[in-house]
C-alpha positions as CSV (number, residue, x, y, z in Angstrom):
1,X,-26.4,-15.3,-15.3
2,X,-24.1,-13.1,-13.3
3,X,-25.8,-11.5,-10.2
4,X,-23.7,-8.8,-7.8
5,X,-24.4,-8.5,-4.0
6,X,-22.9,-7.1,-0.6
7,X,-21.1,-8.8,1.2
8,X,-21.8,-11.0,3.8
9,X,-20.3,-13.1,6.7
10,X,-20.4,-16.5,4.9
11,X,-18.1,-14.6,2.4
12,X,-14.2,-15.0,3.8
13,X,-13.7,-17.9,2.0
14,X,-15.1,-16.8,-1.4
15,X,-12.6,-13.4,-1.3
16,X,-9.8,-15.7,-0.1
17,X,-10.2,-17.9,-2.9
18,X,-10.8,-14.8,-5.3
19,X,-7.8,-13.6,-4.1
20,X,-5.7,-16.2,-4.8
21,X,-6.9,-16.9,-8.5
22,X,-6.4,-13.6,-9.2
23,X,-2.7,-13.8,-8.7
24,X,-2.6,-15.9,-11.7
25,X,-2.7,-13.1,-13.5
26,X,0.2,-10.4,-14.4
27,X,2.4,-9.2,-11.9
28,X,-0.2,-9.7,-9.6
29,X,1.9,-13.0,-8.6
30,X,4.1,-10.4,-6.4
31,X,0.8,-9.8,-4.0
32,X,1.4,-10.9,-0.6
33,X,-0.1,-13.9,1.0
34,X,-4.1,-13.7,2.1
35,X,-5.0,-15.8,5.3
36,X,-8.5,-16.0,7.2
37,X,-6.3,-14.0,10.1
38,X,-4.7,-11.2,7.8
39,X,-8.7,-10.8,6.2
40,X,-9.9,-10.5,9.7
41,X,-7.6,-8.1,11.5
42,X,-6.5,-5.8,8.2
43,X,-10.5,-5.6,6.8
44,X,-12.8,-7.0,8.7
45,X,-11.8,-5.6,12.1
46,X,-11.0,-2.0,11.0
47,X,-13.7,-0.3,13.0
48,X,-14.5,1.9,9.6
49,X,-15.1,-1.6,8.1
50,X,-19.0,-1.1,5.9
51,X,-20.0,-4.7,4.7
52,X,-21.8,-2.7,2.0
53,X,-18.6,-1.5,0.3
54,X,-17.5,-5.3,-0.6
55,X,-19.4,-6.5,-3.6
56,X,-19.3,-9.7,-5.1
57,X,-19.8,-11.2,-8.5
58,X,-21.7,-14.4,-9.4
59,X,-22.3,-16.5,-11.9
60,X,-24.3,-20.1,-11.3
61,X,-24.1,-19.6,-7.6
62,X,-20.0,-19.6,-7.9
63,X,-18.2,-16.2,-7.2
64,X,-16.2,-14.8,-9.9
65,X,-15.1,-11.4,-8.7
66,X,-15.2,-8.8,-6.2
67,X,-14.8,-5.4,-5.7
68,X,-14.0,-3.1,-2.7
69,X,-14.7,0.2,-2.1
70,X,-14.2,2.5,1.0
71,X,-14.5,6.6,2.1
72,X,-11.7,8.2,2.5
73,X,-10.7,10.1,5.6
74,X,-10.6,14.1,6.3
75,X,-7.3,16.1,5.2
76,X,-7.0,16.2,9.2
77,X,-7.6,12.1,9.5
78,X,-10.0,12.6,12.5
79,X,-13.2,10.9,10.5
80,X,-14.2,10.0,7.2
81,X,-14.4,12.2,4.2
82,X,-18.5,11.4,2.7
83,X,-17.5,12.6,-0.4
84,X,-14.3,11.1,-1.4
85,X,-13.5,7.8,-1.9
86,X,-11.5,4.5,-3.2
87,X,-11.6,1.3,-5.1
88,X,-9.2,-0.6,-3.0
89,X,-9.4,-3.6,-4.7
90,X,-11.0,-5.1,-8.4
91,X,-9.9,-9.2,-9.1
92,X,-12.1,-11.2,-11.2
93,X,-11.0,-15.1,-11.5
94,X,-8.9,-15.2,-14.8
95,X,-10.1,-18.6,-16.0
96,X,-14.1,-16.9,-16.5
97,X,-15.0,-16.0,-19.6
98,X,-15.6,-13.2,-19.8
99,X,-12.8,-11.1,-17.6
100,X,-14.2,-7.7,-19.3
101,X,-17.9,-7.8,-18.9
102,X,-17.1,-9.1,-15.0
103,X,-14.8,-6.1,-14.4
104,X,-17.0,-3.6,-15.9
105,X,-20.2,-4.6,-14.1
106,X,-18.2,-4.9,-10.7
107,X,-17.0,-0.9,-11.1
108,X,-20.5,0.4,-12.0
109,X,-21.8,-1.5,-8.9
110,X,-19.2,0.0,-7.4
111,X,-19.6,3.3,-8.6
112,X,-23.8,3.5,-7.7
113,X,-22.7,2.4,-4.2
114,X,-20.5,5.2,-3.6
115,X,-23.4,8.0,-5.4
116,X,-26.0,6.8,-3.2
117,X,-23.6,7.7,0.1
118,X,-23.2,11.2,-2.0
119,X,-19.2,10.9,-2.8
120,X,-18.2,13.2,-5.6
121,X,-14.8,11.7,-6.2
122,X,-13.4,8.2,-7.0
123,X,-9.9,7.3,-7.2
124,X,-8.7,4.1,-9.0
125,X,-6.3,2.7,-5.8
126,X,-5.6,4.3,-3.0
127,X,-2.9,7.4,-3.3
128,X,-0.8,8.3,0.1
129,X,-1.7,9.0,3.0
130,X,-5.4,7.7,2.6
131,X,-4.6,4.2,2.0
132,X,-7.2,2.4,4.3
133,X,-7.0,-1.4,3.0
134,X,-4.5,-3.8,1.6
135,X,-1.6,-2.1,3.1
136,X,1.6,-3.7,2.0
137,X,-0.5,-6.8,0.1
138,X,1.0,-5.1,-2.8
139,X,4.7,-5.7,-1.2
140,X,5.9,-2.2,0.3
141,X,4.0,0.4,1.6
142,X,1.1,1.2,0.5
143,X,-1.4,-0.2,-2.6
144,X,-0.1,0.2,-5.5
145,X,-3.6,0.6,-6.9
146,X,-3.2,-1.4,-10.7
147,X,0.2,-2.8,-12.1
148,X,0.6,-1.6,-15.5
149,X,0.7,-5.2,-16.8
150,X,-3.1,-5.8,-15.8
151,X,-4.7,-4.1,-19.2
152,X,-7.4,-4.9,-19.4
153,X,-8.2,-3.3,-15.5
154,X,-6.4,-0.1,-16.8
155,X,-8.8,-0.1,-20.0
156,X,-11.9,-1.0,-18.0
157,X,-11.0,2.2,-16.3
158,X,-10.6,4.5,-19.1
159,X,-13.3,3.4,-20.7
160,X,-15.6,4.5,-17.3
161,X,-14.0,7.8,-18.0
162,X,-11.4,7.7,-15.2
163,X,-8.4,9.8,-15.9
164,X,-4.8,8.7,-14.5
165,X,-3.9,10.0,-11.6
166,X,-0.5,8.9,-10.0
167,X,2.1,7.3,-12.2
168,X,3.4,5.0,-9.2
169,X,7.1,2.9,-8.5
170,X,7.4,0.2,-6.2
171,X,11.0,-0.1,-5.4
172,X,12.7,-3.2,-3.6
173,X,15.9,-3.7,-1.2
174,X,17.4,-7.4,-0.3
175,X,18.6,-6.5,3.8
176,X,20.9,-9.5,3.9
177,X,24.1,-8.6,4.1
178,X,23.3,-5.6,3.0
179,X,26.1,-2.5,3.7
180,X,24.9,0.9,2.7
181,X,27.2,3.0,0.9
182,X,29.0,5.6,2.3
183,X,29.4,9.1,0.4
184,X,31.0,12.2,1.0
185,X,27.6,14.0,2.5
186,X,26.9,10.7,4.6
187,X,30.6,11.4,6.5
188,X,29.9,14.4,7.4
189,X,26.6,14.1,8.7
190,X,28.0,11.4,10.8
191,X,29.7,13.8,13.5
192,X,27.0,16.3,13.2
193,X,24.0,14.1,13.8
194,X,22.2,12.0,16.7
195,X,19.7,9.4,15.5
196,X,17.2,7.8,17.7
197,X,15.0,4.8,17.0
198,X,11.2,4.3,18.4
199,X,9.5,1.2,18.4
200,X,6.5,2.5,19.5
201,X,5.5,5.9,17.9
202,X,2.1,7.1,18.3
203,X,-0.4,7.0,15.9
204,X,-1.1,11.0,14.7
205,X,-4.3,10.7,13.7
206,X,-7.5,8.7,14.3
207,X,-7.1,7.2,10.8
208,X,-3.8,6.1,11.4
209,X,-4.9,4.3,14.7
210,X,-7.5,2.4,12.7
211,X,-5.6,1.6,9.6
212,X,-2.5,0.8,11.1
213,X,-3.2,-0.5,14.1
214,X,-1.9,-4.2,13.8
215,X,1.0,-3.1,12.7
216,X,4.6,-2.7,14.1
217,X,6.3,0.7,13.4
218,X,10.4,1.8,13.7
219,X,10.3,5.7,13.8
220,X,14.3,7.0,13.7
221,X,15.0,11.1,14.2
222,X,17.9,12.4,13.4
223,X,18.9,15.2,15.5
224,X,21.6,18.4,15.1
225,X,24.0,17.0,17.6
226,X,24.8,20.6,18.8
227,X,21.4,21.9,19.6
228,X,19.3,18.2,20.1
229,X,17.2,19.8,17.1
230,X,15.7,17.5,14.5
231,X,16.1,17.7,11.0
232,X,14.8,14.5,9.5
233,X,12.3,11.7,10.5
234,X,12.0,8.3,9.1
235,X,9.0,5.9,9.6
236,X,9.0,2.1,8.9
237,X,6.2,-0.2,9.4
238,X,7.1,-3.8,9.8
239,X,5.0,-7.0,9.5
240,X,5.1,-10.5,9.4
241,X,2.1,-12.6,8.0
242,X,1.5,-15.7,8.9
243,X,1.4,-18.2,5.9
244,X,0.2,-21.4,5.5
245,X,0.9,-24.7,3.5
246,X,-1.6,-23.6,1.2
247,X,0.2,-20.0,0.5
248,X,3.6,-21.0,-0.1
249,X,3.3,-20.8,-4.1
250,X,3.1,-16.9,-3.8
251,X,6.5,-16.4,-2.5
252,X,7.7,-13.2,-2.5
253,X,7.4,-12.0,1.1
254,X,7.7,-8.3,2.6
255,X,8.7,-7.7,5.9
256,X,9.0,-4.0,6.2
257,X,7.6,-0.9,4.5
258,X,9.2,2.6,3.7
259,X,6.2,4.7,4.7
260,X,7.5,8.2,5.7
261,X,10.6,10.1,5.0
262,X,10.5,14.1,6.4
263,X,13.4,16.7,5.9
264,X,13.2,20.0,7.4
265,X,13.6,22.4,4.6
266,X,16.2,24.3,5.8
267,X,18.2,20.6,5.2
268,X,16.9,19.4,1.9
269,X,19.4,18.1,-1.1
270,X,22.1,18.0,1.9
271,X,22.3,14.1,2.3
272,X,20.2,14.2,5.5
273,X,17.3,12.0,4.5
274,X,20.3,9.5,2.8
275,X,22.1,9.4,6.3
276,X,19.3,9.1,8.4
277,X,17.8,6.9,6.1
278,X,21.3,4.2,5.8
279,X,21.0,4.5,9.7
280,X,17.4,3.0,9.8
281,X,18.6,0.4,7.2
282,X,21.1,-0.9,9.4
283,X,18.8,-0.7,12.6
284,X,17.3,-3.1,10.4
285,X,19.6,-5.3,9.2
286,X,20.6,-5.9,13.2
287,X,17.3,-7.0,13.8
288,X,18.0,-10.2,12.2
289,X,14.1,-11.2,11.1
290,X,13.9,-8.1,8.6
291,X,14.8,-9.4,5.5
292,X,13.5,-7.1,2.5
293,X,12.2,-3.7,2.6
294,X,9.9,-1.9,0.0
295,X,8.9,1.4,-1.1
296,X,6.1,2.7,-3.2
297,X,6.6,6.3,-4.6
298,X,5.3,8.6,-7.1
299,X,6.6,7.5,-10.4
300,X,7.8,11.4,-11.2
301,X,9.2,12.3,-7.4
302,X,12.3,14.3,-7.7
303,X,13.6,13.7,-4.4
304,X,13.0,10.2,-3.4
305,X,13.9,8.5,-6.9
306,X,17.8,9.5,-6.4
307,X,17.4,9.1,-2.2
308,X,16.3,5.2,-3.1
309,X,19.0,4.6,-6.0
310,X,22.4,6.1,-4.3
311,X,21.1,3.4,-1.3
312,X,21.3,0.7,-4.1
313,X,17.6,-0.2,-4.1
314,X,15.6,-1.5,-7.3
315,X,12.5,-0.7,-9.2
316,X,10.7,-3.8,-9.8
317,X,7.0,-2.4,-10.7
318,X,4.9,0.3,-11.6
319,X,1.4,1.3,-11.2
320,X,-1.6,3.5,-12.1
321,X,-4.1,5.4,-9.6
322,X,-6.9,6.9,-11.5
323,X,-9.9,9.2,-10.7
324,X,-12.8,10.2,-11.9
325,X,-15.7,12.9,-10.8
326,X,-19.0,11.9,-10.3
């Protein structure tokens, strides 16, 4: 018989091993890594943490799924948004039976959670800049909410009336011996621009300070050279899980994150965010320990879709965030 509960602190073990049997599954062999130390310091010690949001399945005592939800914060990220919110996460262990009925009784448990704390809106993943959990466990920057090769997650979905929201990219660089290219626009920009590297920009919000907190960051701001004004800004988030014996059949391993690329207007389609953005790239590659770098962007974005090719980078995924009204 298949019961659903909240979570509760004997739990850590049971969404580890969830975790890991549900990368048998898809693409979702390209997650990162889960340790007792990443659950505790990413989830568990986010102070907006609510036990209540993690739900999981069992059937005979043995836990075949889980499912976590979470608010969302305020447009100005100073508190938490009552009535909008995300499914972070969905796995069910892909040797049960019945994968389906598991999956669609974890998102209605879901879903009466989230009604009874009065949120209005649900979104399938977790679209930019509200991401709260799971950063860069889907490689890059952010969660990439469902890969396109788990169907039957994307049907469970539609079939609970959730409309696609975000078409989503994750795109991938290799840092060693990497060299970016040089055009034209790059050249110029050379002798007309300062940038400067931060290793330890401030958080902007009070979302960001919880979310983000156990994280390293690289800001770099490229300034006019003739007037010290800035034109561009480019943040990176860097991170370096510690994996086990017991991990080392995921491979794959991120080190850094594209989070944040800013022009000013004035400089757009110019070769400013390509400059600026080569310049943090090699900041990078001198560090030594940075090996790869990732990117998750809106599947249809106009700007950074040629930005991440002319720098030689590769799409190796894509995703779906849904949403529904409730």
């Amino acid at each position: 018989m298949l019961t659903i509960r909240p979570y509760r602190n004997e739990d850590p073990p049971r969404l580890l091993s969830l975790w890991k049997k549900s990368q048998q599954q898809g693409t979702r062999t390209r997650l990162m890594p889960f340790s007792m130390n990443t659950l505790q310091m990413q989830m568990l010690g986010i102070p907006f943490f609510d036990r209540r949001s993690i739900l999981v399945a069992f059937e005979n005592q043995e836990p075949v799924g889980y499912i976590h939800t979470t608010l969302a914060p305020t447009a100005d990220g100073l508190n938490l948004n009552r009535r909008s919110a995300h499914i972070c996460f969905l796995c069910v262990d892909p040797i049960y039976q019945d994968l389906w009925g598991v999956a669609r009784a974890l998102l209605r448990a879901g879903e009466q959670y989230l009604a009874q704390q009065g949120v209005e809106e649900i979104y399938g993943g977790s679209p930019r800049p509200s991401a709260p959990f799971y950063i860069g466990f889907y490689g890059g920057s952010e969660p990439i909410a469902l890969f396109d090769s788990d169907q039957y997650l994307i049907q469970v979905f539609l079939e609970a009336g959730y409309q696609i929201f975000k078409n989503t990219a994750r795109f991938h660089l290799d840092l060693s011996d990497y060299i970016p290219p040089m055009t034209s626009a790059m050249v110029q920009w050379h002798s007309r621009l300062d940038v400067e590297f931060n290793e330890m920009p401030k958080p902007k919000t009070w979302w960001e300070a919880c979310a983000y907190a156990n994280f390293e960051w690289i800001e770099a701001t490229a300034f006019l050279s003739s007037l010290h004004r800035p034109v561009a800004r480019i943040r990176v988030r860097i991170a370096n899980p510690d994996v086990d014996d017991s991990q080392v059949l995921y491979g794959g391993t991120w080190d850094a994150g594209l989070m944040d690329v800013r022009v000013h207007p004035d400089f757009y389609r110019q070769g400013v965010a390509a400059y600026t953005l080569a310049e943090m790239l090699r900041y990078l590659v001198g560090k030594n320990q940075i090996r790869q770098i990732e990117a998750h962007i809106d599947e249809d974005s106009a700007l950074m879709y040629p930005l991440l090719r002319s720098l030689l980078w590769s799409q190796i995924d894509t995703g779906k965030i849904f949403r529904k009204e409730i």
